[in-house]
TITORTI-393976 format. One record per residue (C-alpha): residue number from 1; residue in one letter; chain; y, x, z. Coordinates in nm, 2 decimals. Layout:
<sites>
(NUM,a,A,(Y,X,Z))
...
</sites>
This chain:
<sites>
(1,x,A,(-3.52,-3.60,3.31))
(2,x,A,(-3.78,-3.38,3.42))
(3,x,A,(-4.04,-3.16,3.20))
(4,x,A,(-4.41,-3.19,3.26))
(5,x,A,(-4.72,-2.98,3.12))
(6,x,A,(-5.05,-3.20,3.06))
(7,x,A,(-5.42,-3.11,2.90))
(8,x,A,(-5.52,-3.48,2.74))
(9,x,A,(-5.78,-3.60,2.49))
(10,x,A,(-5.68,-3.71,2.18))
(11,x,A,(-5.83,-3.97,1.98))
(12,x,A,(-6.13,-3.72,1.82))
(13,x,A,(-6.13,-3.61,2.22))
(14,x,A,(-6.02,-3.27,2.15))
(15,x,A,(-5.82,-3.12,2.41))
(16,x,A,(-5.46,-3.09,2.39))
(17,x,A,(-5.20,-2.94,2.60))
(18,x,A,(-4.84,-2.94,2.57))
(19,x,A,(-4.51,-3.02,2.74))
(20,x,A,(-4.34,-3.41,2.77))
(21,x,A,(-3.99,-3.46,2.91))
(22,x,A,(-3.98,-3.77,3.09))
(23,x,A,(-3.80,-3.94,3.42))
(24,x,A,(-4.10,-3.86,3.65))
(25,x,A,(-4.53,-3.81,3.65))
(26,x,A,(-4.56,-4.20,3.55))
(27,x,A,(-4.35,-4.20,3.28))
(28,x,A,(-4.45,-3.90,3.11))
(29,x,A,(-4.84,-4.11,3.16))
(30,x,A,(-4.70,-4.37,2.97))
(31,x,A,(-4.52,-4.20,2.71))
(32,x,A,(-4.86,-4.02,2.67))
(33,x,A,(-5.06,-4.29,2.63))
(34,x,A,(-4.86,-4.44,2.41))
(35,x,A,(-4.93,-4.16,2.11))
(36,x,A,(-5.31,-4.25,2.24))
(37,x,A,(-5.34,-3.94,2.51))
(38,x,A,(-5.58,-3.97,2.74))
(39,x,A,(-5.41,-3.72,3.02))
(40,x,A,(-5.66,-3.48,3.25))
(41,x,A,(-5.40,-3.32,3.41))
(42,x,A,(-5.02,-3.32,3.46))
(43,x,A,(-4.79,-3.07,3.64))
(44,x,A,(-4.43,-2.99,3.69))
(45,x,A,(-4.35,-2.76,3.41))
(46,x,A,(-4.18,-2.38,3.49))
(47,x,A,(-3.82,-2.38,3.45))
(48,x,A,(-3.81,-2.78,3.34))
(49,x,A,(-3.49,-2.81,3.41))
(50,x,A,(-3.39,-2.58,3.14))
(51,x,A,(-3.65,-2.74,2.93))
(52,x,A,(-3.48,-3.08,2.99))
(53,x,A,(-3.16,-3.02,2.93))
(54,x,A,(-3.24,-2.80,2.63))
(55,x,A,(-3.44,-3.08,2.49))
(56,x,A,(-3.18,-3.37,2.66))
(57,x,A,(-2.93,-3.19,2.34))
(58,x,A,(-2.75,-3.48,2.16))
(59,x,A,(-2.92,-3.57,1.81))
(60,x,A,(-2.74,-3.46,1.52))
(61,x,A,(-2.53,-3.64,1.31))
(62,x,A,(-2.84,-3.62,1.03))
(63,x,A,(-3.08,-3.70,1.27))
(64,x,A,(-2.90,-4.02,1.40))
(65,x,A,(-2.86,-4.15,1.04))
(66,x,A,(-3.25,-4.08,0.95))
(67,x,A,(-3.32,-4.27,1.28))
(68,x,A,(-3.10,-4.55,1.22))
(69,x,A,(-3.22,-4.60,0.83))
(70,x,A,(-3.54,-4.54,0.97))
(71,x,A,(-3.53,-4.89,1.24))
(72,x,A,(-3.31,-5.08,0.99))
(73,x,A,(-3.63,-5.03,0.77))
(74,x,A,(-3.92,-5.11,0.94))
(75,x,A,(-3.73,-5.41,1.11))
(76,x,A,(-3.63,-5.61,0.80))
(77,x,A,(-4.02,-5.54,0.74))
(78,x,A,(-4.08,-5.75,1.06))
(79,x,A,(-4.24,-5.52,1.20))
(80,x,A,(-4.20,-5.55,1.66))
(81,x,A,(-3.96,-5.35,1.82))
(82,x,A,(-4.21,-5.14,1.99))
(83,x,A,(-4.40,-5.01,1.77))
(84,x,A,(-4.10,-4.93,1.50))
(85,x,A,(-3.99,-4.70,1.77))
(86,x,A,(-4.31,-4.56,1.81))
(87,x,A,(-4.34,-4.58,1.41))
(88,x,A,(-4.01,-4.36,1.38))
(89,x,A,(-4.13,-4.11,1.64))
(90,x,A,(-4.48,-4.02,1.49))
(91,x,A,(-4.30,-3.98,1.13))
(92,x,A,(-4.07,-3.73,1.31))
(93,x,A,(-4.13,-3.36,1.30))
(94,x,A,(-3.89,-3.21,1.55))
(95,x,A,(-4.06,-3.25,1.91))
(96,x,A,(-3.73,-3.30,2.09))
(97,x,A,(-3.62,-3.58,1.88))
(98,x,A,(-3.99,-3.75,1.91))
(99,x,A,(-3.97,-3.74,2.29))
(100,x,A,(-3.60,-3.88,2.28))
(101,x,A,(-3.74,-4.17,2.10))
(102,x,A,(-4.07,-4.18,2.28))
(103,x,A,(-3.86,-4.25,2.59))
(104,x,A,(-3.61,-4.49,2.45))
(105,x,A,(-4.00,-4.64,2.33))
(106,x,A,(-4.12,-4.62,2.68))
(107,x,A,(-3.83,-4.78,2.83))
(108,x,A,(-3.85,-5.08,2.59))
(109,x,A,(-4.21,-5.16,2.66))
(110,x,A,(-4.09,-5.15,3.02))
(111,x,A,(-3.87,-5.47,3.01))
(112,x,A,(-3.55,-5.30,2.91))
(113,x,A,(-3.34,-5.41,2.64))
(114,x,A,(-3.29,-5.18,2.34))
(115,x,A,(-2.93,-5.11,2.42))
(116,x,A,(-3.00,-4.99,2.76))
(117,x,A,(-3.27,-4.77,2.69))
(118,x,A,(-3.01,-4.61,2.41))
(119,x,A,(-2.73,-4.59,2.69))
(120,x,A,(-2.98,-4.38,2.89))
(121,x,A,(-2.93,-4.11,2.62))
(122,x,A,(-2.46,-4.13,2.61))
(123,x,A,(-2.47,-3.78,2.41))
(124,x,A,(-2.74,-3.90,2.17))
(125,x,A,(-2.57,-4.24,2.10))
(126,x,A,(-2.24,-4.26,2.18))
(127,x,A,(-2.12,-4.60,2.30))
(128,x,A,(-2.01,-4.79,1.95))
(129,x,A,(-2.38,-4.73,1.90))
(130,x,A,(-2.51,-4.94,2.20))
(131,x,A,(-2.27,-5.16,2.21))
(132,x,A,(-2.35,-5.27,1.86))
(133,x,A,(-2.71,-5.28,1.91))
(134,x,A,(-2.61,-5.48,2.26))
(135,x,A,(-2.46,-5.76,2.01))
(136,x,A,(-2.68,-5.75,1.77))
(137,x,A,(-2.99,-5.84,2.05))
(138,x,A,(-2.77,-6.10,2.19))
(139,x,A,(-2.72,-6.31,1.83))
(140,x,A,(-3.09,-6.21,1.71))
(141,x,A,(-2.98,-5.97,1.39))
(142,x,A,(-3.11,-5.65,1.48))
(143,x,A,(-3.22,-5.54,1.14))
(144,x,A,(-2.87,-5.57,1.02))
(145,x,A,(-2.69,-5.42,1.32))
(146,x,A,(-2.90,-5.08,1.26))
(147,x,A,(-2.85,-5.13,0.86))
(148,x,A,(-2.46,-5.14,0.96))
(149,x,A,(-2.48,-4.88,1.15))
(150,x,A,(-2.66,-4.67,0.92))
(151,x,A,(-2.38,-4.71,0.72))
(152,x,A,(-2.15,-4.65,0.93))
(153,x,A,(-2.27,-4.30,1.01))
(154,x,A,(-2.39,-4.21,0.67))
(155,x,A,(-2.00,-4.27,0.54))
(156,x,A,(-1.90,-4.05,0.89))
(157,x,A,(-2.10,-3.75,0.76))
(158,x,A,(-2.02,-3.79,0.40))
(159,x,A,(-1.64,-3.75,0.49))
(160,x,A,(-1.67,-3.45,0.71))
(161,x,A,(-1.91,-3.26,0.52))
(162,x,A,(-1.64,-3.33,0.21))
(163,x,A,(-1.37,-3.19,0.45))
(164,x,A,(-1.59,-2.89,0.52))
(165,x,A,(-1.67,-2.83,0.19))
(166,x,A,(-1.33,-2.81,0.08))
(167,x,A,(-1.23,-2.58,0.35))
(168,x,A,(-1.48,-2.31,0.29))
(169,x,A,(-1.26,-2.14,-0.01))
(170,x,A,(-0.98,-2.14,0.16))
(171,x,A,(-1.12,-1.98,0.53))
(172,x,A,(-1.31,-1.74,0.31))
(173,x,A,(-1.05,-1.64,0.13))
(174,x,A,(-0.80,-1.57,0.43))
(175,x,A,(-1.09,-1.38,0.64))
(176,x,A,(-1.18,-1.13,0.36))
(177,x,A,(-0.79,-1.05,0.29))
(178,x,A,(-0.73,-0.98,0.67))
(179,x,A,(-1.03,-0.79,0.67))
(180,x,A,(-0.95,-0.60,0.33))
(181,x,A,(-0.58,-0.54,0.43))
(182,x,A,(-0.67,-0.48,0.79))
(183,x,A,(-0.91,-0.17,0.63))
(184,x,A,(-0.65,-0.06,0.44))
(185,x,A,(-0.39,-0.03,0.75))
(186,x,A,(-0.64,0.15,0.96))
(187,x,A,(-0.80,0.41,0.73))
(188,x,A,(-0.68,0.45,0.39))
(189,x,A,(-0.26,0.40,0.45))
(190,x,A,(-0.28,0.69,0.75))
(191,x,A,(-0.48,0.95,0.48))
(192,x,A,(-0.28,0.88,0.20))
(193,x,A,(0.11,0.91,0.40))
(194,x,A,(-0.01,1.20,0.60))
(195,x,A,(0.00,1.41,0.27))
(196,x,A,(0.38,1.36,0.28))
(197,x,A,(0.47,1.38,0.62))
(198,x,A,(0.28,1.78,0.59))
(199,x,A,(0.53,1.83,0.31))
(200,x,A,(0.83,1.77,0.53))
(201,x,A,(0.90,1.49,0.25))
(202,x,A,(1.15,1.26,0.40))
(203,x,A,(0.97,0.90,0.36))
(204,x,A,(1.15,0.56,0.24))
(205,x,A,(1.20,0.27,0.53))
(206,x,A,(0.90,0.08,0.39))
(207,x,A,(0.66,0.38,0.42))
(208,x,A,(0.79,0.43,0.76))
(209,x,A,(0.75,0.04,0.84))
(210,x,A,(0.43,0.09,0.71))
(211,x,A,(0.32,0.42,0.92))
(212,x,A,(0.43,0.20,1.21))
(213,x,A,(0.24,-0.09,1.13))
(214,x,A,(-0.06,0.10,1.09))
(215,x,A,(-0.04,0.32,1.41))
(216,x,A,(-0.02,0.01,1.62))
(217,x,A,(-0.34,-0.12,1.44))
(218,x,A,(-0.46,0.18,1.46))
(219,x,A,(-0.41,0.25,1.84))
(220,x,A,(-0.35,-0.13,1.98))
(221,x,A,(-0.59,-0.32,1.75))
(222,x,A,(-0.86,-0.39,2.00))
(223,x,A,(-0.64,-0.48,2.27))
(224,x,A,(-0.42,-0.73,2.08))
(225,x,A,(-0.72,-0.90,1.99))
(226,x,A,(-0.87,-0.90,2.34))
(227,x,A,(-0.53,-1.11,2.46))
(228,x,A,(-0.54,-1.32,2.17))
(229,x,A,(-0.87,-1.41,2.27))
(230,x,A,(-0.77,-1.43,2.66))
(231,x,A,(-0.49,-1.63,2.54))
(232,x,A,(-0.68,-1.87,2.38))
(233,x,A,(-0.93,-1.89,2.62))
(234,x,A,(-0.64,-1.97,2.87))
(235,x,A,(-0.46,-2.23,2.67))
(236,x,A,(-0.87,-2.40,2.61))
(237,x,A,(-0.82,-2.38,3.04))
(238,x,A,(-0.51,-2.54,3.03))
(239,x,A,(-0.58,-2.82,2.78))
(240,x,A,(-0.87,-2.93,3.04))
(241,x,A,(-0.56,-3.15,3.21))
(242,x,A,(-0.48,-3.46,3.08))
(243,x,A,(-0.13,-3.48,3.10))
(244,x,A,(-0.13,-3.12,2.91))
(245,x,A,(-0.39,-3.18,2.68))
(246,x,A,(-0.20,-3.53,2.60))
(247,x,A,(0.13,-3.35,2.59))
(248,x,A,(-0.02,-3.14,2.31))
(249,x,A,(-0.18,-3.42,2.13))
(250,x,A,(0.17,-3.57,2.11))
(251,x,A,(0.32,-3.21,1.96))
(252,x,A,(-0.01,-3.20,1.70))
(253,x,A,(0.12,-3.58,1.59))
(254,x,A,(0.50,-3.45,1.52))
(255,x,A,(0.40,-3.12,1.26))
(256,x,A,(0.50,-3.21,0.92))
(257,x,A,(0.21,-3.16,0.78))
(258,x,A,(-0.09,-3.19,1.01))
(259,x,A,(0.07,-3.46,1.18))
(260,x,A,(-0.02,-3.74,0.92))
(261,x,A,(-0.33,-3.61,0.85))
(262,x,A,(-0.46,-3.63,1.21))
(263,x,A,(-0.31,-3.99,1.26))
(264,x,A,(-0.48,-4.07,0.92))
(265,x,A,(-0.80,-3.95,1.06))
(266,x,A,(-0.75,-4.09,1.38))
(267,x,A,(-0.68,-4.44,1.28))
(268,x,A,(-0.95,-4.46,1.01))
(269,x,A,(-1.20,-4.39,1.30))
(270,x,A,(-1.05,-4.65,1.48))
(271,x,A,(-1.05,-4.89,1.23))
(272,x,A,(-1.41,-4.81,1.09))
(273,x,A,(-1.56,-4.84,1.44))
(274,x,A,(-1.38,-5.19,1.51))
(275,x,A,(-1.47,-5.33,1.18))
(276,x,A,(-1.86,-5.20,1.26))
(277,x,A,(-1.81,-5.38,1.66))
(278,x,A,(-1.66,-5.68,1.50))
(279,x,A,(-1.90,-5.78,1.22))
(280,x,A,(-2.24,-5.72,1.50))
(281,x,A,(-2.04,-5.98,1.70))
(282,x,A,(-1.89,-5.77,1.99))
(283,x,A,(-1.60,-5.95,2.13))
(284,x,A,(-1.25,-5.84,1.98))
(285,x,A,(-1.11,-5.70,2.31))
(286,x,A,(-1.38,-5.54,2.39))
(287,x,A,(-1.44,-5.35,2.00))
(288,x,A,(-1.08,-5.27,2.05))
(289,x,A,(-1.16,-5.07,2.41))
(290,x,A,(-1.48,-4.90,2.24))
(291,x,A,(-1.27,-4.83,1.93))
(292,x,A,(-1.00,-4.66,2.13))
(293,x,A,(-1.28,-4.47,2.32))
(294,x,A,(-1.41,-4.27,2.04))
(295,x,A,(-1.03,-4.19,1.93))
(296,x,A,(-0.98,-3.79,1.99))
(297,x,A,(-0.64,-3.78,2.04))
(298,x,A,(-0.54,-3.88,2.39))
(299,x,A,(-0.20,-4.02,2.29))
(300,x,A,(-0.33,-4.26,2.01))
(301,x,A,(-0.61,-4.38,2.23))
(302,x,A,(-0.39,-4.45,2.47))
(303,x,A,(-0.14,-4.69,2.23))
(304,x,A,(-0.45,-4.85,2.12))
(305,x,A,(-0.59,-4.90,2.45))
(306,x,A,(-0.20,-5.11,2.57))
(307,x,A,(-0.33,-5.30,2.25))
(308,x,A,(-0.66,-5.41,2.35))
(309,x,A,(-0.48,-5.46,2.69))
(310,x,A,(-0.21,-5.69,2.48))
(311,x,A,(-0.52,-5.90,2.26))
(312,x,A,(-0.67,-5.95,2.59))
(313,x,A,(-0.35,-6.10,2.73))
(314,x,A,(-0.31,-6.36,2.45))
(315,x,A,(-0.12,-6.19,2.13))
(316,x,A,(-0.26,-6.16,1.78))
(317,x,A,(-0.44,-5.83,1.69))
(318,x,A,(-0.22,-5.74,1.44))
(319,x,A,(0.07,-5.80,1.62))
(320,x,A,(-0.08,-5.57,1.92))
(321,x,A,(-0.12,-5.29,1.70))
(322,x,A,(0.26,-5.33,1.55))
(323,x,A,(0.42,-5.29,1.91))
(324,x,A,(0.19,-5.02,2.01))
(325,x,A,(0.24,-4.81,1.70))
(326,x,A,(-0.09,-4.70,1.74))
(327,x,A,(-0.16,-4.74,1.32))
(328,x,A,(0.00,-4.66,0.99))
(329,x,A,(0.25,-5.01,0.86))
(330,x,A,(0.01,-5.06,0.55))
(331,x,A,(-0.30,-5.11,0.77))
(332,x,A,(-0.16,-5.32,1.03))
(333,x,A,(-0.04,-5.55,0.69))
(334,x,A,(-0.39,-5.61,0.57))
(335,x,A,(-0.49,-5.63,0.97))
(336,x,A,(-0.22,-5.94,0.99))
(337,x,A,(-0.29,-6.09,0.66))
(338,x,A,(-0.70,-6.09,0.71))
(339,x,A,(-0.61,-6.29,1.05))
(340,x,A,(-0.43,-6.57,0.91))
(341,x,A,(-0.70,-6.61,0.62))
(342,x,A,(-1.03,-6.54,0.90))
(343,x,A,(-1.14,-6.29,0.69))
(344,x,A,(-1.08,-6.00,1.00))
(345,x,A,(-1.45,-5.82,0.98))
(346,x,A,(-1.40,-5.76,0.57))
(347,x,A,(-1.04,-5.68,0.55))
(348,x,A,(-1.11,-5.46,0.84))
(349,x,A,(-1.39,-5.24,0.69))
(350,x,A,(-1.14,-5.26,0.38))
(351,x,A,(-0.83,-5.10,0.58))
(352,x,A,(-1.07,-4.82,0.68))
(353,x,A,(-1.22,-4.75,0.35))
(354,x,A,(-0.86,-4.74,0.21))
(355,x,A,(-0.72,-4.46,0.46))
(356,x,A,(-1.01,-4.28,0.46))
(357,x,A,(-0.93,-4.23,0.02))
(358,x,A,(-0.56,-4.17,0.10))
(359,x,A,(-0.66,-3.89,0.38))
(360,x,A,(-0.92,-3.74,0.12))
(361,x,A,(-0.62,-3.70,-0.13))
(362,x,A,(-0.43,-3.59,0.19))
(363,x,A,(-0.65,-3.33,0.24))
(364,x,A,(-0.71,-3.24,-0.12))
(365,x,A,(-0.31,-3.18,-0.16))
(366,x,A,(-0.31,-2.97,0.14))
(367,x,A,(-0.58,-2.80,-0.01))
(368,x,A,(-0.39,-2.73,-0.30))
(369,x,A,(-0.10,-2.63,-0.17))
(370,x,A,(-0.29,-2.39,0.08))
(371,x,A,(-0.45,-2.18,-0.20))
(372,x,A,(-0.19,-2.06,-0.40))
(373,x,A,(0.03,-1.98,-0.04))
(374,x,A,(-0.24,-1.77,0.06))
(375,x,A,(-0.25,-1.61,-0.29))
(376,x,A,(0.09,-1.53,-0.27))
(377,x,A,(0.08,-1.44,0.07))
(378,x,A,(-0.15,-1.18,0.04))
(379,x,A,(-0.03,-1.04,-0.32))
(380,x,A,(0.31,-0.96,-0.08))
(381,x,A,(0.11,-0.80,0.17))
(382,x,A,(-0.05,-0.60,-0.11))
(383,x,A,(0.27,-0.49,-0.27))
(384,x,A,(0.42,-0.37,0.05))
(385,x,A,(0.14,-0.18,0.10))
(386,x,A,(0.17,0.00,-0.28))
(387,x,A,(0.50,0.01,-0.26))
(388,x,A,(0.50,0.21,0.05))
(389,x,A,(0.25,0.43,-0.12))
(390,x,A,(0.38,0.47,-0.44))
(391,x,A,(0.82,0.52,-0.35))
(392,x,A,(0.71,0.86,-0.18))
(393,x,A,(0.51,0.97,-0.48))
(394,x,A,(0.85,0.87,-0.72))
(395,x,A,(1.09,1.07,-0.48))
(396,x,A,(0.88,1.34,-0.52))
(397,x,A,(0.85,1.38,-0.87))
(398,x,A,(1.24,1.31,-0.87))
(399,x,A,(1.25,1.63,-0.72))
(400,x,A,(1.06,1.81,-0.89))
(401,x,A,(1.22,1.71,-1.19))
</sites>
């Protein structure tokens, strides 16, 4: 994609200039002609390719959803292909997301089907996204495959912004009581001892502790950070291998805590994009592959991807999923059941609805639990630190006494 400036006439023929992303001089014609530009001139914009690829940025999860609602609306209102696209862009104030569709617009009116023109754009729809509106153009339902869809992302965003939600407290919490007992280590702790190491005063083993503690934090603060970062950064390098990166998925998988959750989250993804695939008519081998595509975690992708390689070869999809261990029991249960009464697409979108409320009260227990052990956590921090202050200031009056 390339970025072009133009001067054009609009429909009052007043002069308007501007900047269009588009695949070459012709296409960025056509895309202006279809918001009714008549173009003067056209160059190669300065710097376009940063323009392109800061305007090629995927859509947000928000603006996918408005997008989707947006075509599942205007086609169950009959309304042609074409113009919906162009309908959605023109109601659209961000200028990068009316080019996107502009283009997807241009391509249609081209000859392409809509699911190619969407594949042109892989970080703006990821591939559950086409495939499902490739189905849905092959059996004729398009209105209902976007109105799935719509669903399907809407119920995407509502969990993570409830899992973001619920982890603000707990983050904020934990960053202002390093911060507050980082403070007191590195300015008030060093005042308030140095009073009794002038008076000679032997100190107790936790003031000492505590004079240490706040020398290094003092002196080696900066540079512990520094290789924490480095050490992060190195370990973000080292995860770029597969065979690491899946060693370490397998690790994450085996905590006792964080463990579950991640396979909770993991299959109800899996299971929510299947059930999505399967009900637009995309063949059941083929959901499974997508569905194990948009898994994160490289060892449950890969269990689910020797099932899809096991439904293609004959067996049953529940039984697949059993001998790949790639899903909790309980959900492979209602998987086998729903076969055996043909009722796979609704038992499906059932199975994901169901983990997704047992990984909310997952969370919500974890949550919980996380509070109160930061509470006490730092209330010990804080009583070390007063009782390293306050046992000198005892001894002393013993003596005096």
């Amino acid at each position: 994609m390339k970025s072009f400036s133009y001067c054009a006439l609009d429909a009052g023929a007043k002069r308007r200039r501007g900047t269009v992303v588009a695949r070459d001089a012709r296409h960025a014609r056509q895309l202006l002609r279809v918001q009714g530009l008549q173009v003067l001139a056209m160059r190669p914009a300065l710097a376009s390719s940063l323009l392109a690829r800061l305007r090629g940025s995927p859509l947000t999860q928000a603006e996918r959803v408005l997008i989707t609602r947006q075509m599942a609306t205007l086609l169950q209102a009959q309304m042609p292909l074409t113009e919906a696209l162009q309908a959605v862009a023109s109601q659209n104030e961000k200028r990068r997301v009316r080019q996107l569709v502009l283009d997807i617009a241009g391509r249609v009116t081209e000859g392409n089907p809509l699911a190619t023109a969407l594949s042109a754009h892989p970080q703006a729809f990821p591939a559950v996204y086409c495939a499902t509106v490739a189905a849905a153009e092959r059996s004729g339902y398009l209105e209902q495959a976007f109105d799935h869809l719509a669903e399907h992302t809407e119920a995407q965003q509502l969990a993570r912004q409830r899992i973001r939600l619920a982890m603000v407290y707990p983050l904020v919490l934990m960053v202002v009581s390093l911060v507050i007992v980082a403070f007191l280590l590195g300015y008030v702790v060093p005042d308030v001892v140095q009073v009794f190491v002038h008076n000679h005063q032997q100190l107790p083993g936790v003031t000492v502790a505590l004079m240490a503690i706040s020398d290094a934090v003092r002196q080696y603060g900066i540079w512990i950070a520094m290789v924490v970062a480095c050490a992060i950064l190195a370990a973000g390098q080292l995860l770029h291998e597969p065979r690491r990166r899946r060693y370490w998925h397998a690790m994450l998988l085996r905590l006792p805590l964080l463990g579950p959750l991640l396979r909770g989250s993991e299959a109800a993804r899996a299971v929510r994009t299947l059930a999505i695939l399967t009900r637009s008519g995309v063949p059941l081998v083929e959901a499974l592959e997508i569905s194990a595509a948009v898994v994160g975690n490289l060892l449950v992708r890969q269990r689910l991807q020797e099932a899809a390689k096991s439904l293609g070869e004959g067996v049953s999809l529940a039984r697949s999923l059993e001998q790949s261990a790639s899903l909790p029991p309980l959900m492979v249960q209602m998987i086998a059941s729903a076969e055996r009464a043909g009722e796979l697409d609704h038992m499906l979108e059932r199975a994901a609805n169901l983990q997704d409320r047992l990984l909310a009260g997952r969370i919500a227990l974890a949550l919980s639990l996380f509070e109160p052990l930061m509470l006490v956590v730092m209330g010990g921090m804080v009583l070390f630190i007063v009782l390293a202050i306050l046992m000198p200031i005892l001894n002393l009056n013993q003596l005096v006494s």
